[in-house]
N, C-alpha and C positions, 0 to 999 in steps of 0.2 A: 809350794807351787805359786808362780806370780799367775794375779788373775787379769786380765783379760784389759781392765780397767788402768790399772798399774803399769802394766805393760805398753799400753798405748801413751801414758803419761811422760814415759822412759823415750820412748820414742821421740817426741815430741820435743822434749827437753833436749837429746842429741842434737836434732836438726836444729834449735835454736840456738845451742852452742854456736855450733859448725856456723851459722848463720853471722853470729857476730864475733868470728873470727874473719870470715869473709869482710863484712863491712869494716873492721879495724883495719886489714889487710891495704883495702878497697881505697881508705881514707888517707892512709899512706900514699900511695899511687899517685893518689888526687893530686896531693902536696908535692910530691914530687913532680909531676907534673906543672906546675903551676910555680916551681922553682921556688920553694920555700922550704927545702930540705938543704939546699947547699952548706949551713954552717955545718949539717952534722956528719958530715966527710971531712972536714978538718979535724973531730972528735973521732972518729975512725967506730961510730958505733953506728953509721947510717945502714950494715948491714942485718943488724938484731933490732933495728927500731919498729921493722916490720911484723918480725913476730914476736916483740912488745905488746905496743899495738891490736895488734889479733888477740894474743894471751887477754890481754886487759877486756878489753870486749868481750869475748871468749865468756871472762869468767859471767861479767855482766850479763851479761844474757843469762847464762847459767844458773845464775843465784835470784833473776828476775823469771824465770820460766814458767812456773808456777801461778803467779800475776798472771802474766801474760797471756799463757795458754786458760785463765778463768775468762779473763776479758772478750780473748778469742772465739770462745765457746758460746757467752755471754751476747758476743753482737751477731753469731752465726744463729744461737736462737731466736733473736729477733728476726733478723731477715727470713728465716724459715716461717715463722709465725706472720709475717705480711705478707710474703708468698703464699701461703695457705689461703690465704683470704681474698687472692685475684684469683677470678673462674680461668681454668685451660683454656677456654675460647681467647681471653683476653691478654694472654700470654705470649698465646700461637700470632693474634695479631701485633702485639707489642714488636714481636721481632720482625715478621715479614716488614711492618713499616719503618723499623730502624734499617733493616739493611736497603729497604727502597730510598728512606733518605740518603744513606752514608751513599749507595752509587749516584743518585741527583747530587750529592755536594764535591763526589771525585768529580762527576763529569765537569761543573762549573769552577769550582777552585781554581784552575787555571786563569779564567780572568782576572781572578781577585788577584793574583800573586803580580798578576802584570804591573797594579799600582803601583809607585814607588813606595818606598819605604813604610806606609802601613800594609801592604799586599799580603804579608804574610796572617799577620794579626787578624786580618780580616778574612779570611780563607779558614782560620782555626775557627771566629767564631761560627761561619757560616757551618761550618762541619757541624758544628755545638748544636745549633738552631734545627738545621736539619733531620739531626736525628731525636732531638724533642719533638720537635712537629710529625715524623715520623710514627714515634709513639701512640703521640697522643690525640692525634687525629682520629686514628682506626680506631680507640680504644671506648673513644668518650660517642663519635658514632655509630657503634657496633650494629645498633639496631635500624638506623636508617641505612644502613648497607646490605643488613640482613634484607629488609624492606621491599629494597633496591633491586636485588639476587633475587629475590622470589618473584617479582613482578617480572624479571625478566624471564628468568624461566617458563611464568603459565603465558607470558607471550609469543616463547619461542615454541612452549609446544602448542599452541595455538596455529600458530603458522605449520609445525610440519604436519596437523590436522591429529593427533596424538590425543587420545580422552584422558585427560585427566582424574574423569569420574571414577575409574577402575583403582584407583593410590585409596589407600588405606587410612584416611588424615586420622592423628588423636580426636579425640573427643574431650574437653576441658567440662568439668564440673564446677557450676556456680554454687554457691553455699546453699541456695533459696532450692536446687533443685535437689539435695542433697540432703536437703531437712524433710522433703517431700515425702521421697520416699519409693515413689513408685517409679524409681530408674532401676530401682536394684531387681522390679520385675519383668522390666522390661527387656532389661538386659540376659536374665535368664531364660526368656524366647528364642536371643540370638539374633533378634532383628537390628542390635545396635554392636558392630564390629569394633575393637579396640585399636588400640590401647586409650583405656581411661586415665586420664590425668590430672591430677588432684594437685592443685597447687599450692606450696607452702603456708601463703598468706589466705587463702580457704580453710588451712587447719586451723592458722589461728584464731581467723574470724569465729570456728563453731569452739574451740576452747573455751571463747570469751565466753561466748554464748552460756555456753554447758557449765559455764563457773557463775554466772548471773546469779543475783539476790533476788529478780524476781523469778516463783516458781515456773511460769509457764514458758519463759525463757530457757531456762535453765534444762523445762524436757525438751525442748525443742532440739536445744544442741545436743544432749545426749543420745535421743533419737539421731540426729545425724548421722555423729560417730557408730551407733551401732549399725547405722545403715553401709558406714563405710567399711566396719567391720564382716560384716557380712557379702558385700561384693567381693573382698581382698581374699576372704578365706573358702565359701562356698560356693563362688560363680566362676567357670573355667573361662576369664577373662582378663587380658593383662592388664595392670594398675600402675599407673607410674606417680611417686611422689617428686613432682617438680621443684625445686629450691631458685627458680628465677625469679627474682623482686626486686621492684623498681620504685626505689628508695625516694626517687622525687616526687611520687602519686600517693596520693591518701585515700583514693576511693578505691573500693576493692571491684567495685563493675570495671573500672578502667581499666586497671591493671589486669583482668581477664583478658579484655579487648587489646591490650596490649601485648600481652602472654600467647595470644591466637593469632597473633600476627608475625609474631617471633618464630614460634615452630610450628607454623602454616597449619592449624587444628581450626576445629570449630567446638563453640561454644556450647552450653548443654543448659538449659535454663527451664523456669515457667515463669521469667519475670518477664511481662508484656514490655516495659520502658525498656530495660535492657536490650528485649529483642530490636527496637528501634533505634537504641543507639546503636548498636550493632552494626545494622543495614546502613546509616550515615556513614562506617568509619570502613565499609565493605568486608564486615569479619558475618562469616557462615555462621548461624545460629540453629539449632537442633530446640526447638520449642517443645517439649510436652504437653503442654494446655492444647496447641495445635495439635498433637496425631493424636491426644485423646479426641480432640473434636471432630478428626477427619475420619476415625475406623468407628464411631457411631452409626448405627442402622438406618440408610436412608429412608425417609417417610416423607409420602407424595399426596397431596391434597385429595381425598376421596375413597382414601385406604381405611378402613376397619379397626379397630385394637377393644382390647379389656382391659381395662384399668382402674387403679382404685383411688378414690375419691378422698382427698385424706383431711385437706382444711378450705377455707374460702380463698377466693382470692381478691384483688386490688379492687376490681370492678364489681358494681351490684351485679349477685346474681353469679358470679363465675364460683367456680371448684378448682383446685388444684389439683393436680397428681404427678406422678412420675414412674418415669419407664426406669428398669430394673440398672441402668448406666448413670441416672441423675441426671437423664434429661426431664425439664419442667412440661408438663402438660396442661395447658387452660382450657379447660372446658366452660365454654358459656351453657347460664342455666345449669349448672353442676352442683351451684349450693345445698339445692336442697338433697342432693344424694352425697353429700358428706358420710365416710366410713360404709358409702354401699360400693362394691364392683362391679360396672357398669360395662357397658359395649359401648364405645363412641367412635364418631368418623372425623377422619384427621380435616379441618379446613382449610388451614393455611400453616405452613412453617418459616419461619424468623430466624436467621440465622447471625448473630452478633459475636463479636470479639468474643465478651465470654462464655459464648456454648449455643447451643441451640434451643429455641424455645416452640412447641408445638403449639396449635389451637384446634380445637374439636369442640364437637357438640356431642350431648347420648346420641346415639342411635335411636332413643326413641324420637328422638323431638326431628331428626330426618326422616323416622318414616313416614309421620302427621303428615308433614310437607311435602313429602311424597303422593 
C-alpha cells in the first residue's frame, strides 16, 4: 500500500511532467511564431518537432522532479515560517491597504499612460509604489490608527451622551503590583471585574527576577509567579496572557502604557511614578496603595481610641503606635507609656501620598486640661 507521502510525491511529479511538456510544446509555438521554424518544413519534420520538444522537456522535468519539488517545499516552508511570525492584525491590514492602493493607482494610471512614450512604464511603476505604500503604511502605523479609532469612538459616544463607564475595560498587571500580592485578594472580593491581563514582557520581567543570584530578588519574583499561579487556577476570574511587544521600547512601564492604549485597558499598579506617568500619556491607572488608603477608617480630631504604645518617636516626648491596618499613630507625651495600652484622643489627622498619619494625646493628659 503507497502511503500517503509517496503518493503525493507521484502526483506532483505527473503535474511536473505534464508541465514541461507544455512548456516544450509552448516553446515551439513561440518559434514558430516568430518565423524561425521555416527551414524545418523543407525537412518535412516540422510536424513531430513539437512533440520532440515536449518529450524532451517532458523527460527533463521528470528526472528533475524530485529537486524540484525539495526546493518547492523548501521555500513554501520559509514563507510559512515568516508568515507565522506577522500578527493576523497585520495581515488583515496589509491587504485592505494593498487593495486601497492598486484602486488609487487604477484610478490614476490613466494620466500616466497619456505621456508619450514612457506613459506606460510609468503607470507600471506607479502600480508598484502604490501597493508598497499601501502595505506599508497600515502596517508600520498600526497603533497610531488603533490610537486614532478609539479616540474617535469615546468622542462619538461622548456625543450621543452613551456611558462609557458601564464597558468592561481589561485590567493590565504591572510586575511591581504582581510581586505585591495583595491583587490576588482583592480580586477574590470581586470588587475588581476582568479580564486580567498579564503581558508577555511582565512574564519575562518576573523570570528574570525569579532566576536572580540575589536571594531576595529571586523570592520576590517567585512570589510573583505564585501569586499569578493562584489567580489563573483559584479565583473565578478571566486571565488573559497577552503576547503584544513593542520591540522599539526597552522600559517595561512604557510598554504598559503603551499596551493600555492599544486595547483600551487600564493599568493595575502601586508604583506612585507610574501612576504619574500614566496621567501625562491619559492611560487609566487602578493604584492599590490609593484604595488601601481610601477604605481606611475615617478618624476626626476629638474621637477616642485604645492603643498600644510600642516605641518612641522623632520628637522628644512622643510614642508611636498603630491601628490594626498600619496606620502610624503619634501620641505626644506617649514616651513614657511605651509597651502600656493606653486611651488616647485623636488631635489632628495628616493625610500624604503615602498613607495616613494620626496625632493624639492620652486621654489622661486631655482630661488634666480639661
Amino acid at each position: 500500500m503507497v502511503n500517503k507521502s509517496k503518493l503525493a510525491n507521484r502526483i506532483i511529479r505527473f503535474f511536473l511532467t505534464v508541465l514541461g511538456i507544455s512548456l516544450g510544446i509552448g516553446i515551439m509555438a513561440l518559434l514558430e511564431a516568430v518565423g524561425l521554424l521555416e527551414f524545418l518544413e523543407g525537412l518535412g519534420i516540422k510536424p513531430y518537432s513539437y512533440a520532440g520538444l515536449g518529450l524532451v522537456f517532458g523527460i527533463i522535468f521528470f528526472i528533475l522532479s524530485p529537486k524540484i519539488t525539495k526546493i518547492g517545499k523548501k521555500i513554501i516552508g520559509t514563507v510559512e515560517g515568516e508568515i507565522q511570525k506577522i500578527p493576523a492584525s497585520d495581515i488583515i491590514l496589509g491587504v485592505v491597504g494593498l487593495v486601497l492602493g492598486l484602486l488609487i493607482a487604477n484610478l490614476l494610471s490613466p494620466l500616466f499612460r497619456m505621456i508619450p512614450y514612457v506613459g506606460p512604464v510609468l503607470s507600471i511603476m506607479f502600480y508598484i509604489l502604490a501597493g508598497y505604500f499601501g502595505v506599508a503604511v497600515p502596517t508600520r502605523k498600526k497603533d497610531d490608527f488603533t490610537s486614532a479609532l478609539s479616540s474617535l469612538k469615546r468622542s462619538g459616544s461622548k456625543e450621543k451622551g452613551n456611558k462609557t463607564t458601564n464597558q468592561v475595560l481589561p485590567k493590565i498587571l504591572d510586575t511591581s503590583v504582581i510581586i505585591d500580592g495583595r491583587i490576588a485578594d482583592i480580586c477574590k472580593t470581586g470588587f475588581v471585574e476582568g479580564p486580567l491581563v498579564i503581558p508577555e514582557f511582565v512574564l519575562d520581567e518576573l523570570q528574570k527576577i525569579a532566576d536572580s543570584s540575589d536571594s531576595l530578588k529571586r523570592n520576590r519574583g517567585r512570589r510573583g509567579l505564585d501569586i499569578l499561579n493562584k489567580i489563573q487556577k483559584e479565583l473565578d476570574i478571566e486571565v488573559m496572557i497577552h503576547e503584544k511587544d513593542f520591540e522599539d521600547v526597552q522600559e517595561v512601564d512604557t510598554k504598559l502604557l503603551k499596551l493600555a492604549q492599544f486595547i483600551k485597558g487600564k493599568v493595575v499598579t502601586n508604583d506612585y511614578n507610574l501612576n504619574k506617568v500614566a496621567e501625562f500619556h491619559g492611560v487609566d491607572v487602578l493604584n492599590i496603595n490609593e484604595l488601601a488608603n481610601a477604605i481606611k477608617p475615617v478618624v476626626l480630631p476629638g474621637e477616642e481610641m485604645v492603643v498600644q504604645v510600642i516605641k518612641d518617636g522623632k520628637e522628644s516626648g512622643q510614642g508611636v503606635a498603630y491601628l490594626d491596618d498600619g496606620t502610624m499613630i503619634v501620641v505626644d507625651g506617649g514616651k513614657k507609656h511605651i509597651g502600656d495600652t493606653i486611651g488616647v484622643m485623636v488631635t489632628s489627622v495628616l493625610q500624604t501620598a503615602a498613607g495616613r498619619m494620626i496625632f493624639a494625646k492620652p486621654k489622661s493628659m486631655t482630661d488634666k486640661a480639661v
